[in-house]
N, C-alpha and C positions, 0 to 999 in steps of 0.2 A: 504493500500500500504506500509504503513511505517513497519507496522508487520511482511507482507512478504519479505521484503527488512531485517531484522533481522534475521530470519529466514535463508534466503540465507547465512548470513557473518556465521551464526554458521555451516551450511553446509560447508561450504569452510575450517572454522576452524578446522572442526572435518576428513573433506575431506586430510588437508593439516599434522595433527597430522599420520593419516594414512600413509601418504604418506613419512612423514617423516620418520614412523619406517619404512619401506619397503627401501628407502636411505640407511638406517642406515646399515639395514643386506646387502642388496643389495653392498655397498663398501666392507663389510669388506667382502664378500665372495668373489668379482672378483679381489680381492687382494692375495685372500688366492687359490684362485682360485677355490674355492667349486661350487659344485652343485647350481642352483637355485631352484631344486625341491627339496631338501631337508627342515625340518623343521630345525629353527632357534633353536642353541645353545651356551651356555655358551664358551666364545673364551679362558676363563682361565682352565674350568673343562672338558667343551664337552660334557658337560652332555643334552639334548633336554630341552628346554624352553619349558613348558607349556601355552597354549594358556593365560593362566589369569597372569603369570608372562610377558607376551607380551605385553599389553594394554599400548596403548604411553601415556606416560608419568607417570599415578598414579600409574601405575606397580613399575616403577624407586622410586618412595613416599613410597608403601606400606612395598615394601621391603628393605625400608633405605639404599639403591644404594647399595646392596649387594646383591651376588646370593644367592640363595634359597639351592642351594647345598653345593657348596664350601663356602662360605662366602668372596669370594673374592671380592672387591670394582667393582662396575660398572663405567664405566667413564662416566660424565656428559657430555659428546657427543650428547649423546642418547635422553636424553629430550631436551637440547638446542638445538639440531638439528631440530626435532619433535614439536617444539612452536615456530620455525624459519620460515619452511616449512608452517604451519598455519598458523603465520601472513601473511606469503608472498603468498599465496591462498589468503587470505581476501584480501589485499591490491588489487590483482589483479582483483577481480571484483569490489572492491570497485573504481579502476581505471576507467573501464570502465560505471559503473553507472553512471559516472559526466563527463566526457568528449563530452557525446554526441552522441558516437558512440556504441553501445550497442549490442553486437554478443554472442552467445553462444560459436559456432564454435572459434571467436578469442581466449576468452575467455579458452577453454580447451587449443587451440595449447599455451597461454602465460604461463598457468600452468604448460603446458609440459616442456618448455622452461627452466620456472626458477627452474623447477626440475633438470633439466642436469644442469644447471649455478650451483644450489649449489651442487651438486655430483661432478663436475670438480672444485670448489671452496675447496671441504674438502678434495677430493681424491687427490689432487696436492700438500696441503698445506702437508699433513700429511706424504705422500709418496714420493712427486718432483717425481708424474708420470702424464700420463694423459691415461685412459683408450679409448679405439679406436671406441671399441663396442657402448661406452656412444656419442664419437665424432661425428662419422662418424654415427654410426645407428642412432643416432636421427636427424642428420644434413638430410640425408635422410628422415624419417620421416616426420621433420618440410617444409620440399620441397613441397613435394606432399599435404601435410594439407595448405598449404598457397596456392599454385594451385585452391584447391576450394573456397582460400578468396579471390581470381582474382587477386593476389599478380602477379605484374608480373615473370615471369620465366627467363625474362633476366638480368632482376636488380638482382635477385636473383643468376645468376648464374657467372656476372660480379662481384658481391660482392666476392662470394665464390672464385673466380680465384685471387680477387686484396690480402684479407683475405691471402689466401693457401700462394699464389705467394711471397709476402712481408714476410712472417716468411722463405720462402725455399729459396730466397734468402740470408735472413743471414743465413741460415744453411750452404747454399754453402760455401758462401764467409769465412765465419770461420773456414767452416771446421765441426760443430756441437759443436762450440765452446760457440757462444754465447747464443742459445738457443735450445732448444731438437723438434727432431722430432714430438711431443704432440701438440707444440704449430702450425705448419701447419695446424695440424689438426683441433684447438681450430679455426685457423682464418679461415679455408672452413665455419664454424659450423658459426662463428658469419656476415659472408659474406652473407650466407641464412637466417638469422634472421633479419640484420639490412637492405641489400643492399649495394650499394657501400657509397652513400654519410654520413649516420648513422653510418657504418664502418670505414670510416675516424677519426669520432668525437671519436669513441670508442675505438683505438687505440692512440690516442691523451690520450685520459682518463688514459688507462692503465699504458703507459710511466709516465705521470707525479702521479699517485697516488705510481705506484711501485718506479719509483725514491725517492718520499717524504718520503714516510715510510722505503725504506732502508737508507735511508741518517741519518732517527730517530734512525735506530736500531744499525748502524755504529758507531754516537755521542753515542750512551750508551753502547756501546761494548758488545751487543745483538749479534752483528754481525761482521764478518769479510768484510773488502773489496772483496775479491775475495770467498766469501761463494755463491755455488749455491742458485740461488732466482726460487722459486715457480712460475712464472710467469701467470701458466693459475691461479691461483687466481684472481688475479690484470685484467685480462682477461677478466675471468667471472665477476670480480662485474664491471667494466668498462660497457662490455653487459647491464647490468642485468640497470643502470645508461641509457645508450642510450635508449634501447630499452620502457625505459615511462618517461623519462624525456629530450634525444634529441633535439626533435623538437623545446623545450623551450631555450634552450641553445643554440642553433644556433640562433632561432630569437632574443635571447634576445645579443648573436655575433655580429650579424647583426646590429641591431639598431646603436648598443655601438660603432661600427666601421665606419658605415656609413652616 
């Protein structure tokens, strides 16, 4: 048992390596706005990547973070991304092996999950956008994949309206001043993952992790007071925090308060 349970984390590892470099090309084309069906190439030369210059991450090793054509530096995006997306695959079944509750089915839709979480995580950070395609199509997606975990469809659909509703009202009232049309969509997206009540916590998250860290970046003149802030970051890992650690923090809430 313990063999195959080994077995499993290097599948996921090698599962989430994959999935990482697919991330990887995957932002920068729906940035660049490129084809999907195209094959992956060099963004300094444009020259096509060879499938064995492809291979996440010992490709990045082999070829001493240089392309193979031009010799221009590769950015270590590429493998930190790709060993990020790995762990966060293992972790994820390695969650569910000890909790008790033990799903295949969960199991893929949470992969799915923390795949858009870090793609709206690096696409935001990088850009201060938030892609629609990744919000809304997967938000949909993750709907109907939760429907056959007998997820309810009204928690889910009450989250997504409190989610939507709570970012489109400060777009109104500002004007789109104080946070960008992305983020309605990040909150429909994280309203069908958490529900209403995990949705609460996870916006709590957000505010005080984004405030902490700009307030650090403000005291070291990182940052400006009035500098647009990335928000679906703080978003996504807020999520990515609810969504398997939640339940702990509200009871362990609970207790401490009452």
């Amino acid at each position: 048992m313990f063999s195959i349970q080994i077995l499993f984390y290097f599948f996921f590892f090698i599962l989430g390596l994959v999935f990482g470099s697919f991330l990887n090309a995957l932002e920068w084309r729906l940035h660049e706005k490129k084809s999907l069906n195209t094959r992956s190439e060099c963004p300094k030369c444009h020259k096509v990547i060879s499938w064995y210059d492809n291979i996440p991450v010992f490709s990045f090793l082999f070829l001493h973070a240089k392309c193979r054509h031009c010799h221009k530096k590769i950015s270590w995006q590429y493998p930190m991304v790709e060993l990020l997306l790995a762990f966060l695959f293992s972790f994820v079944f390695y969650y569910y092996s000890f909790v008790g509750y033990f799903s295949w089915l969960v199991i893929i839709r949470d992969c799915l999950a923390v795949f858009v979480l870090l793609f709206i995580f690096i696409y935001d950070t990088k850009y201060l956008e938030v892609s629609d395609i990744m919000t809304l199509g997967s938000a949909s997606i993750l709907f109907v994949f939760s429907l056959f975990l007998h997820v309810s469809w009204l928690s889910m659909v009450i989250g997504a309206m409190i989610g939507g509703g709570f970012f489109l009202l400060q777009f109104v009232v500002s004007k789109g001043k104080w946070i960008g049309g992305g983020d309605i969509r990040i909150g429909i997206l994280m309203g069908v993952l958490l529900g209403w009540k995990l949705l609460l916590l996870a916006l709590w998250l957000a505010y005080m992790i984004g405030g902490l860290i700009s307030i650090i970046l403000v005291l070291t003149k990182k940052k400006k007071m009035m500098t647009e802030v990335a928000f679906g970051t703080y978003l996504s890992l807020a999520t990515f925090i609810a969504m398997f650690f939640g339940t702990q923090i509200l009871d362990w809430y609970f207790r401490l308060v009452f």
